[in-house]
C-alpha positions as CSV (number, residue, x, y, z in Angstrom):
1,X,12.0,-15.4,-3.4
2,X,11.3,-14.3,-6.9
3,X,10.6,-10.7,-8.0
4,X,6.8,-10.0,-8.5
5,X,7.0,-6.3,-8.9
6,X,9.3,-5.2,-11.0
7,X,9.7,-1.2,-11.8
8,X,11.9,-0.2,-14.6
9,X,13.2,3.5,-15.2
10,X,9.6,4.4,-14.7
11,X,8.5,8.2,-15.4
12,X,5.7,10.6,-14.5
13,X,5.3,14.0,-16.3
14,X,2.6,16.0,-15.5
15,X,1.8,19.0,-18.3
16,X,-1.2,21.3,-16.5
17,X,-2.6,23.8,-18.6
18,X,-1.0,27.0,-16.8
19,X,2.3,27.1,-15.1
20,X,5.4,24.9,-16.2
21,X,5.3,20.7,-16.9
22,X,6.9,19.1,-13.8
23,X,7.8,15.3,-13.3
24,X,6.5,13.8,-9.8
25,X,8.7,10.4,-10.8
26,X,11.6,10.4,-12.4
27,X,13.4,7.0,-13.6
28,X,12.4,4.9,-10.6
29,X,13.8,1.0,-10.4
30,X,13.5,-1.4,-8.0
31,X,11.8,-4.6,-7.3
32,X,9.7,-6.1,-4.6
33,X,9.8,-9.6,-4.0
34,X,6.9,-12.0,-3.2
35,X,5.9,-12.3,-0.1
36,X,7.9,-9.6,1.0
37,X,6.4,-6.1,3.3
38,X,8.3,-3.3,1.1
39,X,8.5,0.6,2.4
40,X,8.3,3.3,0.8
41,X,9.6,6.1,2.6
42,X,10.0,10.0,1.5
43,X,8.8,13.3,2.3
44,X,5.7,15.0,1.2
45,X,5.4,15.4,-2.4
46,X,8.4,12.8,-3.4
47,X,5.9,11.3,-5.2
48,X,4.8,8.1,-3.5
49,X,1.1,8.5,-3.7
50,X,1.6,9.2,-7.6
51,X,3.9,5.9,-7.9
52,X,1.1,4.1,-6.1
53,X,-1.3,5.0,-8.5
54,X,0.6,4.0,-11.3
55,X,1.5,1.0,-10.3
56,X,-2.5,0.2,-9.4
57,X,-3.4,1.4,-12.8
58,X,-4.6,4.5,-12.5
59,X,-2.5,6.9,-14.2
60,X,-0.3,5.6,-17.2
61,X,3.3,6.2,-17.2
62,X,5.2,9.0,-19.1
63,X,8.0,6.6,-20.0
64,X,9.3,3.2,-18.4
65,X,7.3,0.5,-17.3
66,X,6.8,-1.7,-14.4
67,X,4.7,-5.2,-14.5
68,X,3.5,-7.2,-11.8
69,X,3.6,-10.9,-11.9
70,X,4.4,-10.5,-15.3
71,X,1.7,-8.3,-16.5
72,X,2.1,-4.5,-17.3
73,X,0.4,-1.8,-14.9
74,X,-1.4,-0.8,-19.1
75,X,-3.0,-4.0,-18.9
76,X,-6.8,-4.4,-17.9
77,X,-5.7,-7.9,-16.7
78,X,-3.6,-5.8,-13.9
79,X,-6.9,-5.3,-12.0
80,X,-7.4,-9.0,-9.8
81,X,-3.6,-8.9,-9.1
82,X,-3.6,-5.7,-7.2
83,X,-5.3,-4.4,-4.3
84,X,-5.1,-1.1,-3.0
85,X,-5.7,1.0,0.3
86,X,-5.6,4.3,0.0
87,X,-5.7,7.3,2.9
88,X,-8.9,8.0,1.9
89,X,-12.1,5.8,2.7
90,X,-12.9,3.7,-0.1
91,X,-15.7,1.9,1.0
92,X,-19.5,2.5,0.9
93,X,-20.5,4.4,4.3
94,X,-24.6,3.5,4.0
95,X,-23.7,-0.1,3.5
96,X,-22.7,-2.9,6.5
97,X,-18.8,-3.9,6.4
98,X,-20.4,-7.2,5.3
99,X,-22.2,-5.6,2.2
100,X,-19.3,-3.5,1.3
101,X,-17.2,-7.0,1.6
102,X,-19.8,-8.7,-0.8
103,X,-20.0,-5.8,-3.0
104,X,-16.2,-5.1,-4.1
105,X,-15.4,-9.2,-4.2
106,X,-18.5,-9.0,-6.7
107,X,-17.0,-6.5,-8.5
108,X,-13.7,-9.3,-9.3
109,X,-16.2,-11.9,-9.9
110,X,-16.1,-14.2,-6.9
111,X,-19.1,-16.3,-6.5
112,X,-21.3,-15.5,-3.6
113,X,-20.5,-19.0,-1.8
114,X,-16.9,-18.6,-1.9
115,X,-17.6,-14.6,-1.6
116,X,-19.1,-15.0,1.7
117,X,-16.8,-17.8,3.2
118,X,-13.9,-15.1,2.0
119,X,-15.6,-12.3,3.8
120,X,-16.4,-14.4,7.2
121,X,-12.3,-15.1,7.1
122,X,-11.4,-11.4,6.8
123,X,-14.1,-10.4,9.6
124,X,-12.2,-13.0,11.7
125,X,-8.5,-12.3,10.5
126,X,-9.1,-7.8,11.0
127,X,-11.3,-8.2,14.0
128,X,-14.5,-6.8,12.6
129,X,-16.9,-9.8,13.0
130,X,-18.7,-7.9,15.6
131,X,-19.3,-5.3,13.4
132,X,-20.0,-6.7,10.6
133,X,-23.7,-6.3,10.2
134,X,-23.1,-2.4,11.6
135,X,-23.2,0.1,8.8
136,X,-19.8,1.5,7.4
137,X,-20.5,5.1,8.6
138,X,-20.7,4.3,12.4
139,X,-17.2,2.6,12.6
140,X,-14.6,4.6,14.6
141,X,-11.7,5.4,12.5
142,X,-9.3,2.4,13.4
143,X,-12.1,0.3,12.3
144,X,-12.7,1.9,8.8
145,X,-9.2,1.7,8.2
146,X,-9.6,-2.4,8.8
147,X,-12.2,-2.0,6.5
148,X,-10.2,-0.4,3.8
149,X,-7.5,-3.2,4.2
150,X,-10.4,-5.6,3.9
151,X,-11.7,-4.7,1.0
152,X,-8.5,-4.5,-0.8
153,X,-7.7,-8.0,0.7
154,X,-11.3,-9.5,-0.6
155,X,-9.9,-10.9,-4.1
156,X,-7.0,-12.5,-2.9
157,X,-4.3,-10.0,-4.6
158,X,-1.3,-10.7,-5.8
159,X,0.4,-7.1,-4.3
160,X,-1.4,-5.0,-1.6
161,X,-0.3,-1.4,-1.7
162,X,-1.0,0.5,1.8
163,X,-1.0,3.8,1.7
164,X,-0.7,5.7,5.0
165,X,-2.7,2.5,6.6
166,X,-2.4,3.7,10.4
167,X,-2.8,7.7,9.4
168,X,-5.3,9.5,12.0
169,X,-6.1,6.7,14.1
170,X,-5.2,6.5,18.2
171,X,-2.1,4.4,19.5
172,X,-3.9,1.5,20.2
173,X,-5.9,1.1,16.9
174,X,-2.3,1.6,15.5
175,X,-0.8,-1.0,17.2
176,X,-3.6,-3.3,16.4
177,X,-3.4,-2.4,12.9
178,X,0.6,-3.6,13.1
179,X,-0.3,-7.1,14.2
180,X,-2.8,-7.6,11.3
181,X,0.0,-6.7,9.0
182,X,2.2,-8.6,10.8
183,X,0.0,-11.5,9.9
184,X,-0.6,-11.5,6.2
185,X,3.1,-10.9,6.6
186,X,3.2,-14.4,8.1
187,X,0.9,-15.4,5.3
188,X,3.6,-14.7,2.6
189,X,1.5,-11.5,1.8
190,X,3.1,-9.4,-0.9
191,X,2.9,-5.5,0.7
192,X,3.8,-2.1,-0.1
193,X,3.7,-0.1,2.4
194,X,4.5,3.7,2.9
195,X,4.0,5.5,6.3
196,X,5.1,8.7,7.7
197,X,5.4,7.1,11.3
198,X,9.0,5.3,11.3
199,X,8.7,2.8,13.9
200,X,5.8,1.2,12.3
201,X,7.9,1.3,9.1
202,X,10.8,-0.6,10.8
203,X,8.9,-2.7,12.7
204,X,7.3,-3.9,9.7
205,X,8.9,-4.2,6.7
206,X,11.5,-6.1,5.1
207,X,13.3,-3.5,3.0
208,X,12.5,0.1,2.4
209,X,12.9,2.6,-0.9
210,X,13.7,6.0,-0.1
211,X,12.8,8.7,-2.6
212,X,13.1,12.4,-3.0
213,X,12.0,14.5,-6.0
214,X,10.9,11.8,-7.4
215,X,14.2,9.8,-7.7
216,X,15.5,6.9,-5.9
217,X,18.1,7.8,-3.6
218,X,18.1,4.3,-1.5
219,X,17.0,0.5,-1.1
220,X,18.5,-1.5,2.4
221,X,17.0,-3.1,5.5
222,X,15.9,-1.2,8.5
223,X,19.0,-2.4,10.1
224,X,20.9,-1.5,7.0
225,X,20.1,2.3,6.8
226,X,20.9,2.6,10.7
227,X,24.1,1.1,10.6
228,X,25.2,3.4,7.7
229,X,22.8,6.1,8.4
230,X,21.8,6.6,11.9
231,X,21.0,5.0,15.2
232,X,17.0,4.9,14.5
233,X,15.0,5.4,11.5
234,X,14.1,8.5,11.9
235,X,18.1,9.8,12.3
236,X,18.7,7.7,8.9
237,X,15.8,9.3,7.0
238,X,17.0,12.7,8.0
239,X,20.9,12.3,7.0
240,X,20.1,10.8,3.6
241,X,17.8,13.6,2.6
242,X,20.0,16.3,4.4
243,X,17.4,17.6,6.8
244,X,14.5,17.4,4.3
């Protein structure tokens, strides 16, 4: 498999008009590799959600760089290669899952007869065909978060970054959530994923970053880190990052 994102030495330095400049990233490299589910693991404020923006184009770097399929995170050309799901809800809550589908492909420029046979395959493929005439708003939370992964699936991305996909939903929404992943992983789908729940995380990904402070302290397999690390995920996490 080839690389398709590749981060290089990449830096974020935040200067806020009172108090002292701090750096959320600081020299981050690694790769993901297509078709690969990629975790990002670290505590709060290690900077993943600030890497994740970066890398969708929303904040520019203070030094580095990182491209994806070839084109830098500065370009505007970055924009169809990347889809994003963020914690937050990022669809419209007055509009039907089918509207907001139709609105954000419209947004990349997909015609409206390959928009809505693209829309009728996600419905199918995140298990919201049944609601996809209801409006947005009256979803319970599992659902909107199958929204959120729709909608950043609507374009046909390159990468899909998933941020805290399954947080605040009940067990079983969670675990439905896992087999959708595990199919676009089936699909070749190129995924970062970061999660505060480890078995998801090992159950689901491929390889996984750890960060602290901003810095990359390791890259292995889920088997790799508990052989070296700990019996389970969670005892790994822990002993690299002493406890927190």
């Amino acid at each position: 498999m080839q690389d398709l994102l590749v981060v290089n030495s990449l830096t974020k330095e935040f200067r806020p008009l009172l108090g002292r400049p701090f750096r959320a990233l600081d020299g981050l490299s690694f790769t993901i590799r297509e078709g690969e589910v990629f975790g990002l693991l670290g505590p709060n404020g290690a900077g993943k959600s600030t890497l994740i923006r970066m890398l969708a184009g929303y904040l520019r770097p203070t030094s580095g760089s990182a491209t994806v399929d070839g084109v830098s995170i500065t370009d505007r050309e970055l924009k169809p290669l990347v889809g994003w799901a963020p914690q937050e809800d990022s669809f419209y809550s007055r509009l039907t899952v089918r509207e907001n589908l139709r609105y954000f492909g419209s947004l990349y420029g997909l015609p409206r007869a390959s928009l809505d046979g693209r829309a009728a395959e996600l419905l199918t493929l995140l298990g919201l065909t049944e609601k996809a005439d209801a409006r947005a708003h009256a979803l319970s939370g599992g659902m909107k978060k199958r929204l959120n992964l729709a909608i950043a699936l609507v374009h046909s991305p390159r990468i899909v970054y998933l941020d805290e996909p399954t947080v605040g939903v009940d067990p079983i929404s969670r675990h439905g959530l896992w087999e959708v992943i595990e199919r676009l992983r089936d699909q070749k789908v190129t995924i970062l994923y970061t999660s505060h729940y480890l078995e998801e995380v090992d159950r689901l990904c491929d390889r996984i970053a750890v960060i602290q402070r901003g810095k990359l302290v390791t890259i292995d397999t889920p088997k790799g880190l508990k052989k070296k690390h700990g019996r389970t995920l969670e005892e790994a996490f822990v002993a690299l990052l002493g406890g927190g």
